[in-house]
N, C-alpha and C positions, 0 to 999 in steps of 0.2 A: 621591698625590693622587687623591682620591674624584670623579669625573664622573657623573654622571647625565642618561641618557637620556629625550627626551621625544620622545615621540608627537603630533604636531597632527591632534586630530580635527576642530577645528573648519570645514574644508573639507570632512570626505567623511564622512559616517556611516557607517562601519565597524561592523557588529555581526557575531557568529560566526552561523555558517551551515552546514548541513549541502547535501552535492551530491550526488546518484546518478551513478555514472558509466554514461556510454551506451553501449549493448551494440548498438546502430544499424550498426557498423561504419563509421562517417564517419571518411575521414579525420580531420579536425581537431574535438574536440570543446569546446571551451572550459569552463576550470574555474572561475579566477580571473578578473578582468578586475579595471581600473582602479576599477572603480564597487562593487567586491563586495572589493576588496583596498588599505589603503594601497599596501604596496612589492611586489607580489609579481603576477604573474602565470603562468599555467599554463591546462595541457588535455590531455587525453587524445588519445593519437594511437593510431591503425590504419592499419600498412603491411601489403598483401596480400606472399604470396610474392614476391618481385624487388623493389618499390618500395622505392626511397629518400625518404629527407622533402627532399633536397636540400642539394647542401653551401652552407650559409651562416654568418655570423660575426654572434654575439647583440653587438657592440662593446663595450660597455664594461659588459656584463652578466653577472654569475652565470648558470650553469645547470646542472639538476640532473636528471638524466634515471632515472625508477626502472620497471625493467624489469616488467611482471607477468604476460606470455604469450609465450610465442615464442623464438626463436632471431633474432639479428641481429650485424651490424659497425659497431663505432662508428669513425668515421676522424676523427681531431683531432690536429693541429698539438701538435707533441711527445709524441702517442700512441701514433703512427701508425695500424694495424688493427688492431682488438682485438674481439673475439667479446665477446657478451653474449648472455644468456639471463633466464629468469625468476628474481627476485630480486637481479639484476643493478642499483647504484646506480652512477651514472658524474657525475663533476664534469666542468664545461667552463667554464675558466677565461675573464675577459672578453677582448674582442680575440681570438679563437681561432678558428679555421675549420675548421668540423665536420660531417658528416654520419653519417645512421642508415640504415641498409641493413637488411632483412628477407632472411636466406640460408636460411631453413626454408621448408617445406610450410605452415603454417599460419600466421595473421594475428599481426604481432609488434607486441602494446599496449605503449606504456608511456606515462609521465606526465611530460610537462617542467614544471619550476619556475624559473620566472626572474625575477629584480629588476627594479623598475621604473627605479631610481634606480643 
C-alpha cells in the first residue's frame, strides 16, 4: 500500500533560506525556529572549556547533534560517556536525558537539530 505525505503550508510560509553561522561565540545562537521551519528547529552552540549545556531530556523529541570544533562528552541515557570531536554526529533518541560537556582547551561548536512535533 502506497501512502503519501503532505505538507500543510497553508499556516506558515516556509520558503528555503540561507543562514551564516555566528562566529560571536554566544552561547546559544538560533538557526531554525518555528517561523523560519515547519517541523524542525536548531542553533548553534559554543561551550567554552569546562561548560556543559546542561543535562536536559528534548521529551518526545528527535535530536541530532553535529560536531564541527572542539573536543567534548556527550552523556545520554543508554550511551553513557562517550567523547566527541569535530565531525562527530550523535543521535538522541526522544525521552532521553542528555548532556554536552566541552573536555578541551578550546571552544567546542556544534549544531543541534530537533523536531518540533
Amino acid at each position: 500500500m502506497h501512502s503519501t505525505f503532505k505538507v500543510q503550508t497553508a499556516q506558515n510560509n516556509a520558503a528555503p533560506f540561507v543562514v551564516s553561522l555566528s562566529k560571536n561565540g554566544s552561547l546559544h545562537s538560533p538557526i531554525l525556529d518555528g517561523f523560519k521551519s515547519l517541523r524542525m528547529k536548531s542553533a548553534l552552540i559554543n561551550l567554552r572549556p569546562g561548560e556543559n549545556v546542561g543535562s536536559h531530556n528534548s521529551v518526545n523529541k528527535e535530536e541530532l547533534l553535529i560536531v564541527l570544533e572542539g573536543i567534548g562528552e556527550v552523556h545520554a541515557e543508554g550511551l553513557g560517556k562517550q567523547e566527541v570531536k569535530k565531525d562527530s554526529v550523535i543521535y538522541i533518541p526522544p525521552n532521553n536525558q542528555h548532556d554536552v560537556k566541552n573536555t578541551g582547551d578550546i571552544p567546542l561548536r556544534y549544531i543541534y537539530i530537533t523536531s518540533l512535533i
